[in-house]
Each structure stands twice: as C-alpha cells, then as structure tokens.
N, C-alpha and C positions, 0 to 999 in steps of 0.2 A: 310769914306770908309766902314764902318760899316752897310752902308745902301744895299751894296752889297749881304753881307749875314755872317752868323756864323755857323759853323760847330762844333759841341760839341762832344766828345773825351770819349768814358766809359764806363764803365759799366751800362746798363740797369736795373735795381734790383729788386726782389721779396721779401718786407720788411716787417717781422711781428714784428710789435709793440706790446711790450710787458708794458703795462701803470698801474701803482695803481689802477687806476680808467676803463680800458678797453682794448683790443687785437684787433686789425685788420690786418689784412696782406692788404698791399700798393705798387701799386708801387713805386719805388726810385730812387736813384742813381744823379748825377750829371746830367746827360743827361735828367732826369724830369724835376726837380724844378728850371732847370738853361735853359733847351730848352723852358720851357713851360713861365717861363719867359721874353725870347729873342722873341716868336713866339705870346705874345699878348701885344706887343710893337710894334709889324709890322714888324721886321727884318724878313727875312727869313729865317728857321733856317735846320736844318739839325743835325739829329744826326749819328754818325758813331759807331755801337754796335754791340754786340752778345749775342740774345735772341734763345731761340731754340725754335723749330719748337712748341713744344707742351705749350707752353705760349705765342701763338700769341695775347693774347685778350690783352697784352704788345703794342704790337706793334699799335694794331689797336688806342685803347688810344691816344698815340702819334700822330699820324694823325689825331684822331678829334680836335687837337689841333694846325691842320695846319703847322706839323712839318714834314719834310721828315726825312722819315727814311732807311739807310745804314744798314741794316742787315747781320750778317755774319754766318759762318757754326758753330757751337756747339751745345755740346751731350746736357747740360744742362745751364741754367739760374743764373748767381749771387744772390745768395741768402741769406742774412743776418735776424740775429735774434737778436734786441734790447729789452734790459730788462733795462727799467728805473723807477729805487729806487728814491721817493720822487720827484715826477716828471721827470725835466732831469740832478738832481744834479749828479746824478751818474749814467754814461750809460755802459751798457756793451753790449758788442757785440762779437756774431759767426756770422764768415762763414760758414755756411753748404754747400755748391755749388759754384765754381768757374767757371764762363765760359771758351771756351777759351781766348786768349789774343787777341786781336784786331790788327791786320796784317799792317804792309809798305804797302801793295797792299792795303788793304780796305780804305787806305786812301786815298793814290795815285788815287784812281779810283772816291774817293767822293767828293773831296775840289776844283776841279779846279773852282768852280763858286762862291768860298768865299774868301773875305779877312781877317777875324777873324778866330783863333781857338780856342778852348777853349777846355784844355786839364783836364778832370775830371777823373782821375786814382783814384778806389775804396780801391786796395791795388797793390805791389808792382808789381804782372806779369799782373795785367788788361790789361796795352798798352805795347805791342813788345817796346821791350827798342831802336831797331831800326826806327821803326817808331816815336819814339820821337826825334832823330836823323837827321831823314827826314826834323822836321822843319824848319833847319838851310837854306837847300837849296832851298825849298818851298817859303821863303821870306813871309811870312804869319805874320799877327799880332797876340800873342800869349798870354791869358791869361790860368795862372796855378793855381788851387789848389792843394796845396802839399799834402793833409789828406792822399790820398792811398801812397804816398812816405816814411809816417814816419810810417809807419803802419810793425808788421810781421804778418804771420799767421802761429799758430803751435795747432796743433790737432783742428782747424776748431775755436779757440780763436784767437781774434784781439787784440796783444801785440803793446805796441810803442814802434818802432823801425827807423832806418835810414836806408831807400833802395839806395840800391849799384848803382840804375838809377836817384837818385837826381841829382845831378851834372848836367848830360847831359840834365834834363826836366830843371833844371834854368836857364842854358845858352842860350835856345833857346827862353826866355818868358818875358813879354816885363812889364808883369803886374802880381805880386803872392798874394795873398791869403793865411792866413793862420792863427789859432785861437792862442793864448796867450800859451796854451802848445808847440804846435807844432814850434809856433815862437823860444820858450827859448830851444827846440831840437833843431832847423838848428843852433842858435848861437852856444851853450856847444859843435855841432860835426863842425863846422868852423874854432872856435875859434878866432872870430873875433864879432863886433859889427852888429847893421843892416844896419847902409850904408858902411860899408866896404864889407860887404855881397851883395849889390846891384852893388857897382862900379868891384866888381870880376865878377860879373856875366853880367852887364851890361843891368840891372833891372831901369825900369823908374818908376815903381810905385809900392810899397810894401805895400796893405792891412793885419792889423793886428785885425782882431775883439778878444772881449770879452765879448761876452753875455749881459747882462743888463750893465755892466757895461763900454758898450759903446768900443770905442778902437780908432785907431788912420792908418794917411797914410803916409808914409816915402817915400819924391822923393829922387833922384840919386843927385841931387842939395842941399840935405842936409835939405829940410824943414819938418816940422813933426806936421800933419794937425789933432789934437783930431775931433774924432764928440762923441756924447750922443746916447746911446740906445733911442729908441721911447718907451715910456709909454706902458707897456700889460694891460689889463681890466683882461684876464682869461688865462691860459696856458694849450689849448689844446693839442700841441703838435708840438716840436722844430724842430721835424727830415725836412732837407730839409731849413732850414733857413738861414744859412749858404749859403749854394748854390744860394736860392735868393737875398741874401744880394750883391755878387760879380755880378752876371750877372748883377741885378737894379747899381749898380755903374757902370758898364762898358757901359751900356746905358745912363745913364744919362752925364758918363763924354765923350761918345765918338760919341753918337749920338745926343743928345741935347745940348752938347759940353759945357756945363756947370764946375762951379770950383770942385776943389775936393772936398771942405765944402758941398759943394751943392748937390752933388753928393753921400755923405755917410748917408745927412739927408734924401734923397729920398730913399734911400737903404736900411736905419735905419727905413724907417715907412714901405715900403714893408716888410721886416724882422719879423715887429712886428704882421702884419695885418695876417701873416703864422702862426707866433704863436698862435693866436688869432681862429686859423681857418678860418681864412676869404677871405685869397688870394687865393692859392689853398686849395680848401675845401676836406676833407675827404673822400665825396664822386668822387670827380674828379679822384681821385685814389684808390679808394678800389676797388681789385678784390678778387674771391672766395679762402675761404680756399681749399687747393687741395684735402683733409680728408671728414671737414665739408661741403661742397660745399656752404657757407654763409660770409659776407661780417665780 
C-alpha cells in the first residue's frame, strides 16, 4: 500500500548547525531527510507544512526532489539553532521561530491520495493536536516520531518534556520511533514496560534506536529484534539521521516487504551513509545565511 503514496506531517526547518569544526544553516526538520528519503525510493511523497512566504527557496528544494508540497499560511519559518560540543555528544538546541501549527483542514485537503502518514511533530504545538485526532477516522497507516512530543520550549530553549498531545499521537500510529532517552521518558511517564505500552496503545512495531550503539524493534507479539549501527569512516554530521533511519525501515519493511532484521540493517547503513555526508550531501541542503547571504 505503500506504493500509493506517503504524506509526511511537520515542520519544515531553517537549521544552523552550529559544529567544532564548521556552521552552515540547512534545511531540516522531519519532512526533509524523511520525504527526501521516501521521494528517491520512488514512493510518492508529499509533505504537508508551513514555510512562509519569504523562505520559499525551502520550498522550491523540496520539489527538485520530486516531493509535493502542501504549504500553509505563516508569519515566519521553524527555525532551530544546534550547537554541538565534541561533535554530537552533546546537542543543544533553540527554537528562535515557531510556525504556525499545521491545521485539520491542511490535512484533510492533502492526504486523500495516500495511504501512509508519517507524522514528524518538531515540538509540541507543530501539528493541531486535532488534527492528530483526525487520524483515527482517516483509517490511514501511521508512522510517528515522538522527538517534538517529548520536547517543551521555554524562552526559545528545547527542554525534555512530556506533551499533554502524546497519548492521542500513540493511539492513532501503527509504527513509533524513538531514540533511548526519549524511550526511558514514555516508560518513567506510563509506568509501564515497552510492550505494555504498545498493547495500550495498539502499536505493531516500536523502533528504538541508539546511535552507534545500534538499538533494537519491539512487535505487539512480544518479539524484540536487536540490529548493530553500520560502521562511520568520518562524522560529518548527525542532524537528520534519525529521520532517515525510520523512513529507510518503513520502506524497506513495507515496500520491499522484507523482515525486520533486514529492514533495520538497510536503515542502519542509510543512517550511517548521512552521517558520513554521503546520502543527503550538505550541499543538497544548504541555503543562505539570512545576514551573511553565504552558504
């Protein structure tokens, strides 16, 4: 079903990497390195967003990559600022710019010709908590990353936190995502295990990554599938790995219908090939500083 199409859920982003070794501002966000994924695999893909008018060269991107794009009305552009200490041991992150939230209507009006979703929430107001809502009755196949769920933002700093719209984004998602911090938050605010957490919600497949050190897939049937990181040569730069990690499993388990083993090693060398700079290359996404006018 998968061959129908995917429609990807999120914020669009304007990301200055902030490196030891170098700054570029990128684009980002979920609806990049996860559409741009889904769209050179040959799925159709479609993302559903809100860029403003004056970062259309956003937009334009996106469609040299054979991606449709669903734009909505907002003053300004999601805009994040990552400062990573000693590569990406330790990331920190501002929001300087929050779109608006991504509308019931903008959805309603974009998905009728897909049967994936894939819900990429940046932080906790990115998707109308009703429009996550809408999925139930949509009947749509639903894959979620939690990262903007567990997320607060307070004076334009990204704290980890539990959004009050969790709940309703698990219940409607058939497939989650989510890294080894963020994992051992849903458990501690549950209080429960991870398949007791999937049979509540009625979750078929729980991805867990952790970086090099590989991670593991939890079904609703109780099995619990380890795979290994793929080998890095050089660590360009992580941002966005994650995102390809989940889209390359969701194709590989859904379109090329392969096991889940099989599917986290294709995922794990996509993964590594981003880190490496080599999947999506820097320049596929680097636009102008808004200041500097330089890449």
């Amino acid at each position: 079903m998968i061959k129908k199409g995917i429609a990807v859920i999120g914020s669009t982003t304007i990301d200055k990497i902030i490196h030891p070794n170098f700054s570029r501002f990128k684009i980002g966000g979920v609806t990049t390195y996860s559409g741009i994924t889904y769209s050179r695999h040959g799925i159709k893909t479609w993302v559903v967003t809100n860029v403003a008018k004056r970062d259309q060269e956003i937009i334009k991107r996106l469609k040299q990559e054979s991606i449709g794009v669903c734009n909505g009305k907002t003053a300004v552009t999601t805009y994040f600022r990552n400062l990573l200490d000693d590569g990406d041991a330790n990331r920190k992150q501002n929001i300087l710019q929050q779109a608006a939230p991504i509308t019931r209507r903008q959805i309603i009006e974009h998905i009728n010709d897909v049967a994936f979703v894939h819900l990429g929430p940046l932080h906790p107001s990115d998707i109308d908590s009703r429009a996550i809502e809408l999925m139930d009755c949509l009947e749509r196949f639903v894959i979620l990353d939690v990262q903007g769920l567990l997320r607060s933002v307070k004076d334009k700093i990204v704290y980890p936190s539990v959004s009050a719209y969790l709940p309703a984004a698990m219940r409607v998602s058939h497939i989650v995502k989510a890294n080894r911090q963020e994992y051992e938050s849903l458990i501690d605010f549950f209080r429960t295990d991870l398949l007791g957490l999937m049979r509540q919600f009625n979750i078929n497949e729980f991805v867990v990554t952790a970086g090099h050190r590989g991670g593991y897939v939890q079904t609703i049937t109780g099995e619990e599938i380890p795979y290994q990181a793929a080998g890095v040569t050089s660590n360009e730069d992580s941002t966005g790995a994650g995102d390809i990690f989940l889209a390359a499993y969701v194709i590989d388990r859904f379109l090329n219908q392969r096991s889940i083993a099989n599917a986290c090693k294709y995922a794990a060398k996509l993964a590594a090939l981003q880190i490496e700079g080599k999947y999506i290359k820097p320049n596929d996404l680097c636009i102008k500083d808004r200041k500097q006018h330089e890449c």
